[in-house]
N, C-alpha and C positions, 0 to 999 in steps of 0.2 A: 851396634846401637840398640837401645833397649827400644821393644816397641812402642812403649807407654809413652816415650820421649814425642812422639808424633804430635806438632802443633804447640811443643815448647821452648822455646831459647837453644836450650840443652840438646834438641833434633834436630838445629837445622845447622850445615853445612854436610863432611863425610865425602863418600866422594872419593877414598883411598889416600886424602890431601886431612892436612891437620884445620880442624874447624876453627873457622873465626875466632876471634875474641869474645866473650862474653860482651864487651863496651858494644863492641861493631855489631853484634849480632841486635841486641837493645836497640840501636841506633837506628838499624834500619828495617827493625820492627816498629818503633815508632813511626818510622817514614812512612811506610806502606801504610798505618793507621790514620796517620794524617792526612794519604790518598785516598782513603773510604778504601782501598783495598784488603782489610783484612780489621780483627774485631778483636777485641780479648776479651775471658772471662774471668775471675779470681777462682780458685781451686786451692785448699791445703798446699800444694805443692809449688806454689804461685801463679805464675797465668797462664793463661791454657789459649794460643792462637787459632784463629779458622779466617778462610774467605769470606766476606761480605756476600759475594756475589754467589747464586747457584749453577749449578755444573752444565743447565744447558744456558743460560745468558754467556757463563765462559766461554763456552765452544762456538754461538754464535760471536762472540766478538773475536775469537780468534782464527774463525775460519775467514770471516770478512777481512780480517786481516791479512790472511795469505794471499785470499784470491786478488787482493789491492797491491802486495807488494811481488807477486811473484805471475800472476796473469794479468796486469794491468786495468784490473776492476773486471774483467772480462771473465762472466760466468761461462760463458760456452767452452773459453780455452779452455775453462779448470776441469769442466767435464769431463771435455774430448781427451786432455791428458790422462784422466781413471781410467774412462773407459777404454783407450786405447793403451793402458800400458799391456807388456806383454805379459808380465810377472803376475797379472790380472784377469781371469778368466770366468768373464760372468753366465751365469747358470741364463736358461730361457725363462726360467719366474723371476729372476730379478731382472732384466731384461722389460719382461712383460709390467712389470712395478715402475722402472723407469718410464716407459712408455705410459702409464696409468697418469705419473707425475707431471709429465708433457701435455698430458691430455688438459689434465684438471690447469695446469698454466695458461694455457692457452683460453678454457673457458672465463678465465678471471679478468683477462685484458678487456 
């Protein structure tokens, strides 16, 4: 794929699989603009797509999402999982950072 393609009809699918249709692709580029999800702009080239939303509102609605569907809403499982995987070895400054963020939580209550 050419890089320039990034954010136009013509870049999205790939994949190793043959891309969508041109219709299908339109179709639910429009959908997602209908959802406030995503915005277009006119360019020589035709229209140029991006997210509505910025890259930390994404991450917060997406983390919120995990810890809902995969810890049961439950912040501490989600942690205790990080912290405790084994593939996961945290330094004593991040440690001491966690420990910072506990602090300041707890003064906020």
């Amino acid at each position: 794929k050419n890089k320039n393609d990034r954010g136009r009809p013509a870049g999205v699918g790939g994949g190793g699989r043959a891309p969508p249709p041109p219709p299908t692709v339109r179709k639910l580029l429009r959908i997602l603009e209908e959802k406030g999800q995503i915005e277009h702009v006119e360019t020589r080239g035709g229209f140029l797509y991006r997210p509505k939303m910025n890259k930390e509102s994404a991450a917060k609605g997406a983390l919120n999402k995990l810890v809902q569907t995969f810890f049961a809403g439950s912040l501490r499982d989600t942690v205790a999982t990080l912290i405790d995987s084994e593939d996961r070895n945290l330094t004593d400054e991040e440690l001491d950072d966690l420990r910072k963020l506990i602090d300041r939580a707890r003064k906020r209550r």
